[in-house]
DSSP file (Angstrom, degrees, kcal/mol; ACC not computed):
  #  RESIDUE AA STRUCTURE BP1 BP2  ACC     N-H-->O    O-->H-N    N-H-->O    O-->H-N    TCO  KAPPA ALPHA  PHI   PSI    X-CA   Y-CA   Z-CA
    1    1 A X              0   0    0      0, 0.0    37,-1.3     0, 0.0     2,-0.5   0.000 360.0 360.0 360.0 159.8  -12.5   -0.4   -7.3
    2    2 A X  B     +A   18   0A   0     16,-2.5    16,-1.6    35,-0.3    15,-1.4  -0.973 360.0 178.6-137.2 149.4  -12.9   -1.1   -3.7
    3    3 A X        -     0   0    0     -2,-0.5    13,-0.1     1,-0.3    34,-0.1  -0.730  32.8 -87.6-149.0 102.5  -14.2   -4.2   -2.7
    4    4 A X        -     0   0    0      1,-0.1    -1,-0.3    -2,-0.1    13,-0.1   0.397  48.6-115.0  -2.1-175.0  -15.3   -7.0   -0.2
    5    5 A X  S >> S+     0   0    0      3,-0.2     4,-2.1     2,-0.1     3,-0.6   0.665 119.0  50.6-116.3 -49.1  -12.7   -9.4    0.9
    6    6 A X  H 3> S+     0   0    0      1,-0.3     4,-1.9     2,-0.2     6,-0.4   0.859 109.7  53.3 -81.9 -30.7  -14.0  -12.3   -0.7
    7    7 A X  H 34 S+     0   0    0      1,-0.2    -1,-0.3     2,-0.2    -2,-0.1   0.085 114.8  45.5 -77.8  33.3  -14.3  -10.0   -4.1
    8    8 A X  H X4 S+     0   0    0     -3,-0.6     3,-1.0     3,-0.1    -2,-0.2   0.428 109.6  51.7-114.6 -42.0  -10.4   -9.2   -3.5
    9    9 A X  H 3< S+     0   0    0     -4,-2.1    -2,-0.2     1,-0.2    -3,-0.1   0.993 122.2  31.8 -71.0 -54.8   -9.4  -12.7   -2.7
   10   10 A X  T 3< S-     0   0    0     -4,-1.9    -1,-0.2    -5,-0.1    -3,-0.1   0.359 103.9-120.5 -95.3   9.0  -11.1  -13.9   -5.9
   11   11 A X    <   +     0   0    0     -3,-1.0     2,-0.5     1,-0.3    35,-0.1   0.739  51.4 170.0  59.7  29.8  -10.5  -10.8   -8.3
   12   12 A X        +     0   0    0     -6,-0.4    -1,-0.3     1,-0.2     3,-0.1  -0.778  17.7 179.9 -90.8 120.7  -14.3  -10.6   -8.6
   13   13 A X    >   +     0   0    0     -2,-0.5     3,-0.8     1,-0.1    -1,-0.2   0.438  41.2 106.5 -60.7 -18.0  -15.2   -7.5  -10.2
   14   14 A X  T 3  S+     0   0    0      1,-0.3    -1,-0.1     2,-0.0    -2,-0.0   0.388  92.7   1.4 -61.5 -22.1  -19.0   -7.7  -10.3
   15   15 A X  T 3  S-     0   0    0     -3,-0.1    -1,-0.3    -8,-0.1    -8,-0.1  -0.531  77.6-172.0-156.7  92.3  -20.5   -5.7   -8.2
   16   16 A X    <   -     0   0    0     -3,-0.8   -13,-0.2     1,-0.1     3,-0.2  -0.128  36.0-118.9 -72.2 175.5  -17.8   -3.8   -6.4
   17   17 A X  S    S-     0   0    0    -15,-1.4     2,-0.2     1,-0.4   -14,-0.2   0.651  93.0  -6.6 -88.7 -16.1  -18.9   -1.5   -3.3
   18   18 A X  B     -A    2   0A   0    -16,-1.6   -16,-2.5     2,-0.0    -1,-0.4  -0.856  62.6-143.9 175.2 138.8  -17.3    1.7   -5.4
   19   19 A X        -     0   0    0     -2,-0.2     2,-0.3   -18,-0.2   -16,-0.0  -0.966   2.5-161.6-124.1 156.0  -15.6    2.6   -8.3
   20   20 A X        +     0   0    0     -2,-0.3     5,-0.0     1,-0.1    -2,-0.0  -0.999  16.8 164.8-118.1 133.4  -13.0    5.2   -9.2
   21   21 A X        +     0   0    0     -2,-0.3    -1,-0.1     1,-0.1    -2,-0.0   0.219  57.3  68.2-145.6 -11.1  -12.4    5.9  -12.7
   22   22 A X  S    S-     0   0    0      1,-0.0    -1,-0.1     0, 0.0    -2,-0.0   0.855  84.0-132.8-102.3  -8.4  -10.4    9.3  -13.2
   23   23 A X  S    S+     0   0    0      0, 0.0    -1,-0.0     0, 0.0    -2,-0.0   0.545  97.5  73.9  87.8  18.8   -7.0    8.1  -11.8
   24   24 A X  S    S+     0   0    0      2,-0.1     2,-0.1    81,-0.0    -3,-0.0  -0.138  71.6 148.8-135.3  24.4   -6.5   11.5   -9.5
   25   25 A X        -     0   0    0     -5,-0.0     2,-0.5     2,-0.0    -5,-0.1  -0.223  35.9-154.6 -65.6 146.2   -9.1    9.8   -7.3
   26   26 A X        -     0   0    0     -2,-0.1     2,-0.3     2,-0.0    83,-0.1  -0.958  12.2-175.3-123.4 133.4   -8.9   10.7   -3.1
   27   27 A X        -     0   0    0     -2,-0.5     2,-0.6    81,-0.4    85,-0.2  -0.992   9.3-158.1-133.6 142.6  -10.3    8.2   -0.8
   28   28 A X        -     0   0    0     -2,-0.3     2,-0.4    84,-0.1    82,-0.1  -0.848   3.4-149.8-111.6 146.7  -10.5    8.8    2.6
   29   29 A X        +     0   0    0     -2,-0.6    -2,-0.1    80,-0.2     3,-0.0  -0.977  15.0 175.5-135.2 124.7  -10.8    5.8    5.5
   30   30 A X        +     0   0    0     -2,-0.4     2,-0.4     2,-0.1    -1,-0.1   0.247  58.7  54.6 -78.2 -50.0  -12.4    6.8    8.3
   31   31 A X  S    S-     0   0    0      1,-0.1    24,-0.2    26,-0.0    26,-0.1  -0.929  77.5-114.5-131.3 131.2  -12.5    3.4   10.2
   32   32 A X        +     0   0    0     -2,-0.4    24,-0.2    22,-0.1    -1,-0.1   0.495  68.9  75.6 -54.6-159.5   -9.9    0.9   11.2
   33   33 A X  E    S-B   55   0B   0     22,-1.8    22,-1.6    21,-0.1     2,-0.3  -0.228  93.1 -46.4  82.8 172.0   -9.8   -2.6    9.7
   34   34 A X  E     -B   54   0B   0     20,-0.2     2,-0.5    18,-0.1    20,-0.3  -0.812  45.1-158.7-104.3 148.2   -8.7   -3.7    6.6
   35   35 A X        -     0   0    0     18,-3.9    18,-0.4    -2,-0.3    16,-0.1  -0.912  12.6-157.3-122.1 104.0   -9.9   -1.7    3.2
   36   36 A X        +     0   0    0     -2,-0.5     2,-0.2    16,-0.2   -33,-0.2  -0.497  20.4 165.1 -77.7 156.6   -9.7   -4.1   -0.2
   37   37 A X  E     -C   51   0C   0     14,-1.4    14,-1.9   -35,-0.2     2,-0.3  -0.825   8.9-177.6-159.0 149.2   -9.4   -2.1   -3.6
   38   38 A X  E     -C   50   0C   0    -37,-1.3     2,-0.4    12,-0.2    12,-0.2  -0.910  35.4 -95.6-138.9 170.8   -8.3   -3.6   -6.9
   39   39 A X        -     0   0    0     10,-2.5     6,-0.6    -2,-0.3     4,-0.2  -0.700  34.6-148.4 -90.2 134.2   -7.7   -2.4  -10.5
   40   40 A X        +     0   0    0     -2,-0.4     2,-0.4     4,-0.1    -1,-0.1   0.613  58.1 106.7 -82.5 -12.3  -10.9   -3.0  -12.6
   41   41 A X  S >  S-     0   0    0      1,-0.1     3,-3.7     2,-0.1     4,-0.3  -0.499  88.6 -80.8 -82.7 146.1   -9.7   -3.6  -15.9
   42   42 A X  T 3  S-     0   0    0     -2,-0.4    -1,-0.1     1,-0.2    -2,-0.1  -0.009 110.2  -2.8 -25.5 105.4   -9.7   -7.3  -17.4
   43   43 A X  T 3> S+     0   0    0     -4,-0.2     4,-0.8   -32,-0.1    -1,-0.2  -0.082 102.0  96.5 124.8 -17.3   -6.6   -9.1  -15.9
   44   44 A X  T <4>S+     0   0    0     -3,-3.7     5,-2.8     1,-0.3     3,-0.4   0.813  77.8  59.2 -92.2 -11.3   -4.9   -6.7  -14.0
   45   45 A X  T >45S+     0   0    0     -6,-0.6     3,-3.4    -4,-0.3    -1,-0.3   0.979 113.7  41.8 -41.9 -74.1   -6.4   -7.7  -10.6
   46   46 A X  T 345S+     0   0    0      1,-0.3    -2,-0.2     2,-0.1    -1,-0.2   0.556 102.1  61.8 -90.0  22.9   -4.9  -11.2  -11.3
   47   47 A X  T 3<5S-     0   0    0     -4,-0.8    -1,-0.3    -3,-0.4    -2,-0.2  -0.010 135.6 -95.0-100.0   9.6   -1.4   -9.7  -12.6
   48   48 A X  T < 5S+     0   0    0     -3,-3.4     2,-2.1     1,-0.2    -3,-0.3   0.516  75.5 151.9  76.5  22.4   -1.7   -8.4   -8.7
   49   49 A X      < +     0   0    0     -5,-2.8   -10,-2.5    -6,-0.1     2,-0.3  -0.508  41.3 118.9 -35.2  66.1   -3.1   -5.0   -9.1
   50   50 A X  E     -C   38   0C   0     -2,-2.1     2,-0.3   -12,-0.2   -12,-0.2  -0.983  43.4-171.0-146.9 139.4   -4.6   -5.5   -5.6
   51   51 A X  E     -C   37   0C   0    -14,-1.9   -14,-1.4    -2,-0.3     2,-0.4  -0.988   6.7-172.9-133.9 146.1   -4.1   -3.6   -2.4
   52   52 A X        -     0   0    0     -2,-0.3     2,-0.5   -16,-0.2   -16,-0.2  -0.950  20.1-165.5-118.3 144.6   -5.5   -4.7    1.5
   53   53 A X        -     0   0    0    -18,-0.4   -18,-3.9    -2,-0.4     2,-0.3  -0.900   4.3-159.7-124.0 138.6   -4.7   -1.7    3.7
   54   54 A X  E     -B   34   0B   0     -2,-0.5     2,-0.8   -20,-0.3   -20,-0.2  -0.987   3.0-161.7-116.7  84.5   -4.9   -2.4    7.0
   55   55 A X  E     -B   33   0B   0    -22,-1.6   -22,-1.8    -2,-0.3     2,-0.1  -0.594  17.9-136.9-108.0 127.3   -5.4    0.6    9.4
   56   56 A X        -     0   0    0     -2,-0.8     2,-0.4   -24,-0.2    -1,-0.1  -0.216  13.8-114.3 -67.0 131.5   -4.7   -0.1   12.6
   57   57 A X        -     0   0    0     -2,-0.1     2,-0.4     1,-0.1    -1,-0.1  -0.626  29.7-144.7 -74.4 134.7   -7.0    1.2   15.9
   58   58 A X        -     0   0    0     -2,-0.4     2,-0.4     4,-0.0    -1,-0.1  -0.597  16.7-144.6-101.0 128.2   -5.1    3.2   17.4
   59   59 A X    >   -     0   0    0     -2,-0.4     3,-2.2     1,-0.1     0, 0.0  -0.825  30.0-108.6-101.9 149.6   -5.6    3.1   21.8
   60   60 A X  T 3  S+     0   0    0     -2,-0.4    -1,-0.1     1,-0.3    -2,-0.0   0.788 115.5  54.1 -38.1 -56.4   -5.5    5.5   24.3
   61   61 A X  T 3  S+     0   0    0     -3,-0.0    -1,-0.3     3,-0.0    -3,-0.0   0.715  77.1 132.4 -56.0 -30.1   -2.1    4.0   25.6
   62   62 A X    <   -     0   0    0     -3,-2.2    -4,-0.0     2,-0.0     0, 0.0   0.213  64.0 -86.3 -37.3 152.6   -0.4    4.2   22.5
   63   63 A X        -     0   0    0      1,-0.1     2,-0.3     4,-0.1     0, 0.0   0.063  29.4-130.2 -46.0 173.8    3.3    5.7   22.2
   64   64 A X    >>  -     0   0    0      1,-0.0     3,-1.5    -3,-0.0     4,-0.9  -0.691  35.0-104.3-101.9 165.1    3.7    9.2   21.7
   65   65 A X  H >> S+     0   0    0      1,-0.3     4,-1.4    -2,-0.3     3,-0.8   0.901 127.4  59.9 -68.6 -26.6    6.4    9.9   18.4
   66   66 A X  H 34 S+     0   0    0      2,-0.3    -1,-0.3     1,-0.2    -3,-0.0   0.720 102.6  51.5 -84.8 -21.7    9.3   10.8   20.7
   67   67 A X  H <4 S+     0   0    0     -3,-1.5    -1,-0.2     1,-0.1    -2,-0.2   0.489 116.9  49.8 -69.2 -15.9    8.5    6.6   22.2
   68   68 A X  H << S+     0   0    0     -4,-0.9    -2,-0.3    -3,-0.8    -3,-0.2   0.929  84.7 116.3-103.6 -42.7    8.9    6.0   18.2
   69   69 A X  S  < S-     0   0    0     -4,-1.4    -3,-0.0     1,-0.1    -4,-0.0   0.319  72.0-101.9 -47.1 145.4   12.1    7.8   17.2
   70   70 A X        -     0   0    0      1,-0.1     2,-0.1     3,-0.0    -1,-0.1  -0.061  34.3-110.3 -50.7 162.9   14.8    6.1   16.0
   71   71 A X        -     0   0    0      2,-0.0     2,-0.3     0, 0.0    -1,-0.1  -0.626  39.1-105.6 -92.5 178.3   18.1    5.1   18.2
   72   72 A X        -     0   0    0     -2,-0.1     2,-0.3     2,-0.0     0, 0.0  -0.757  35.8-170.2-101.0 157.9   21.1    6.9   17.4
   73   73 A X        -     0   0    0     -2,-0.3     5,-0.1     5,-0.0    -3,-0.0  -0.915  22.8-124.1-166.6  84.5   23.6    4.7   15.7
   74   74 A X        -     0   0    0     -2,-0.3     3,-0.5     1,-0.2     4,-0.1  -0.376  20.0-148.9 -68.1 143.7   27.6    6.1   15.1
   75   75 A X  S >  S+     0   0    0      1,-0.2     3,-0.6     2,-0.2    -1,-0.2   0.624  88.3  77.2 -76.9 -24.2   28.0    5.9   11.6
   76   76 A X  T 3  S+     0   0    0      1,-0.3    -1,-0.2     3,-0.0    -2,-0.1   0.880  96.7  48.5 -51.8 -39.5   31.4    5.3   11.8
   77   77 A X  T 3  S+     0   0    0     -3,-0.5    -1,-0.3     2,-0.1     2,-0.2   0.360  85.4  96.9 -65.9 -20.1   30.6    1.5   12.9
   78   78 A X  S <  S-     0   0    0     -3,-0.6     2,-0.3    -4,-0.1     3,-0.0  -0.500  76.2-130.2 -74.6 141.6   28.1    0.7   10.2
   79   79 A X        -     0   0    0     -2,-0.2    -2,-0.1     1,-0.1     3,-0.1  -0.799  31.5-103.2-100.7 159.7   29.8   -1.1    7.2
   80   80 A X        -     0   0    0     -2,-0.3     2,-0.2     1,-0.1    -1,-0.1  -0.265  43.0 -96.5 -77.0 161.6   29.1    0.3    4.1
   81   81 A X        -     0   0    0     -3,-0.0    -1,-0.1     1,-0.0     2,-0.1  -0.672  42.4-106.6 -96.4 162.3   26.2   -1.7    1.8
   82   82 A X        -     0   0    0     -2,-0.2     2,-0.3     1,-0.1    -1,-0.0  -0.306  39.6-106.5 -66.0 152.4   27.6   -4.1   -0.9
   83   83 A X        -     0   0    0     -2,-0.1     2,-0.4     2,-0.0    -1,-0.1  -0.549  35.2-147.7 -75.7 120.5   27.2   -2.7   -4.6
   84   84 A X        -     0   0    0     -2,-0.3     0, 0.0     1,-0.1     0, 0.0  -0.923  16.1-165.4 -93.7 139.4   24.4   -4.4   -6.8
   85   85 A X        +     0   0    0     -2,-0.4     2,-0.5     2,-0.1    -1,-0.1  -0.085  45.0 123.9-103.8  44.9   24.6   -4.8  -10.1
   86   86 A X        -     0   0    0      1,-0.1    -2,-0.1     2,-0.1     2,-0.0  -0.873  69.5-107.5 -98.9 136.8   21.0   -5.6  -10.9
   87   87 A X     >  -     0   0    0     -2,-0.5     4,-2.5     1,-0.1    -1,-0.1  -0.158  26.2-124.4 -33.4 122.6   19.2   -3.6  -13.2
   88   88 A X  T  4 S+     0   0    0      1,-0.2    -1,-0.1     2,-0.2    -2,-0.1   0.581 108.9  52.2 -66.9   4.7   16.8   -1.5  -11.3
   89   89 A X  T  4 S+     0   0    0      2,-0.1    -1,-0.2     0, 0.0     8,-0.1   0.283 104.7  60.0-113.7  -3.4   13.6   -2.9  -13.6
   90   90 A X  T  4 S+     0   0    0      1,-0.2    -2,-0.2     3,-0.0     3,-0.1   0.955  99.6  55.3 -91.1 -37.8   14.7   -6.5  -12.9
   91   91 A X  S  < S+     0   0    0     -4,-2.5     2,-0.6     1,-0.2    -1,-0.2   0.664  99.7  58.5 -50.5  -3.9   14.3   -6.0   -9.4
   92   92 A X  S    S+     0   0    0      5,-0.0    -1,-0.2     4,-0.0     2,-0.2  -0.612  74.6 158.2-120.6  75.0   11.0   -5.0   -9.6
   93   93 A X        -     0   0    0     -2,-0.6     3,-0.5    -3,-0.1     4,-0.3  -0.580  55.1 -11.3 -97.9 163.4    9.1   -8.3  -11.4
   94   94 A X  S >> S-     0   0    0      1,-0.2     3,-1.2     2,-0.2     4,-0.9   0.113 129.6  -7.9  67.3-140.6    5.3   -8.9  -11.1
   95   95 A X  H >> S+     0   0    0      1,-0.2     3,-1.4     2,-0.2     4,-0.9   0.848 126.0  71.7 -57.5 -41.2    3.0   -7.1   -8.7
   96   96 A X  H 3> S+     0   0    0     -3,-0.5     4,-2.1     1,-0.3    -1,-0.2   0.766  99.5  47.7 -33.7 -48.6    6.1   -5.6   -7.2
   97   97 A X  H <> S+     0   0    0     -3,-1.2     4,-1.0    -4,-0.3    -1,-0.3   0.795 108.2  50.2 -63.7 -39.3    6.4   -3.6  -10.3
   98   98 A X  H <X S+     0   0    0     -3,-1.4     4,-1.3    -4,-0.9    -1,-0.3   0.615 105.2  58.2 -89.1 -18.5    3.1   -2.4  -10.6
   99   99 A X  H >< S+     0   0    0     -4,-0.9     3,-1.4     1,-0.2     4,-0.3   0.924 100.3  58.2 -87.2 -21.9    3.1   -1.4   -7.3
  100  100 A X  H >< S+     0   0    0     -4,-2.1     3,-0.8     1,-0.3    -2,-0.3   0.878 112.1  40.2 -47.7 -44.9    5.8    0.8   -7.9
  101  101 A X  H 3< S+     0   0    0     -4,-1.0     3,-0.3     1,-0.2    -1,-0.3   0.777 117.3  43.5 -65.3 -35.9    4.2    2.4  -10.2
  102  102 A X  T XX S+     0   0    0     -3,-1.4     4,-3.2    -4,-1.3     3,-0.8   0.009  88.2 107.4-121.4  22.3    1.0    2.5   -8.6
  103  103 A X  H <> S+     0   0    0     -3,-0.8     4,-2.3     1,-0.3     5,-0.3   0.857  73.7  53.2 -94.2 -35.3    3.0    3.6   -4.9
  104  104 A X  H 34 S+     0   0    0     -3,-0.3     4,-0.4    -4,-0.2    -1,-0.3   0.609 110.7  46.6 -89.0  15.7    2.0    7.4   -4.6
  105  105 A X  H <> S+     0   0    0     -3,-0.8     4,-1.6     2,-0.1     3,-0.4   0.815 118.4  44.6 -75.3 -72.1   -1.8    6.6   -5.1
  106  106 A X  H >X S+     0   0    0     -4,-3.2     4,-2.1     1,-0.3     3,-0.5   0.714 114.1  48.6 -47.9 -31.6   -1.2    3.7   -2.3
  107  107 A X  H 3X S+     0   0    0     -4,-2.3     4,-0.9     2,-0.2    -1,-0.3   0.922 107.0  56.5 -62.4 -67.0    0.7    6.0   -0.3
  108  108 A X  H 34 S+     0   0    0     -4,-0.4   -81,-0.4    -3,-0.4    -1,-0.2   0.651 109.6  46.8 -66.2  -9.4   -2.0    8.6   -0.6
  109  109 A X  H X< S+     0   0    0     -4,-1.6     3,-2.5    -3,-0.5     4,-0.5   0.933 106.2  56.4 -80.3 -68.7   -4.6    6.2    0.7
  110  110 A X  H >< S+     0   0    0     -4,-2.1     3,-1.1     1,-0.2    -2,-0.2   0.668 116.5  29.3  -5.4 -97.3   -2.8    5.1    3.4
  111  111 A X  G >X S+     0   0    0     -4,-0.9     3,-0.6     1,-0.3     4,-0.5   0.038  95.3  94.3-149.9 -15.3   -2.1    8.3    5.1
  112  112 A X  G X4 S+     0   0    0     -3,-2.5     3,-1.2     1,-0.2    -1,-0.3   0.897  79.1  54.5 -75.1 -26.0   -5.1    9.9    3.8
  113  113 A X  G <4 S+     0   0    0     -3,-1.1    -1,-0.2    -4,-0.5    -2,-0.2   0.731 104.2  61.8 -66.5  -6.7   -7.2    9.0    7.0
  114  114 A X  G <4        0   0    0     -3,-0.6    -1,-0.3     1,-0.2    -2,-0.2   0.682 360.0 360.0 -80.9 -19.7   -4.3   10.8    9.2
  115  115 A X    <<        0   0    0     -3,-1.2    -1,-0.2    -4,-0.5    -2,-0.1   0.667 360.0 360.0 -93.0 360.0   -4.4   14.6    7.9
């Protein structure tokens, strides 16, 4: 569902602005600002089923991608990272989890107003 701000803050479903209901849904944003949407079924809004995307207005001045590129970094100097042994589903508790799950939909919102 996408929804007001004050219906995101407060998980109020009641009379959202739009709903999507087949789970292969595309939305496109059009205009900068931030866009609330939450999952409509009973609870999962406040189990953090919740997303704000926030697309930034973009200004005349802005960089170009070659201003964006990474620096170059010899590898040789980098220390290697330390080994975890955490379970990969215990790192991912709560909303974290669900967004994992839920991460090529957000992904595909995001990004959708660029193509």
């Amino acid at each position: 569902m996408r929804v007001t701000h004050a219906m995101y803050k407060s998980c109020n479903a009641s009379s959202p602005i739009a709903t999507f209901t087949t789970g292969k849904d595309s939305i496109n944003i059009t205009n900068h600002g931030h866009h609330f949407f939450f999952c409509g079924v009973p609870g999962h809004c406040e189990a953090g089923q919740k997303v704000d995307i926030n697309v930034l207005k973009v200004s005349a001045d802005a960089p170009t991608s070659s201003a964006l590129a990474s620096p170059t970094v010899q590898v040789s100097n980098v220390p290697a990272p330390s080994p975890s042994n955490a379970h990969p589903l215990i790192a991912l508790k709560g909303a974290f989890a669900m967004m994992s799950l839920a991460m090529p939909i957000i992904l595909s919102l995001a990004f959708s107003g660029y193509v």
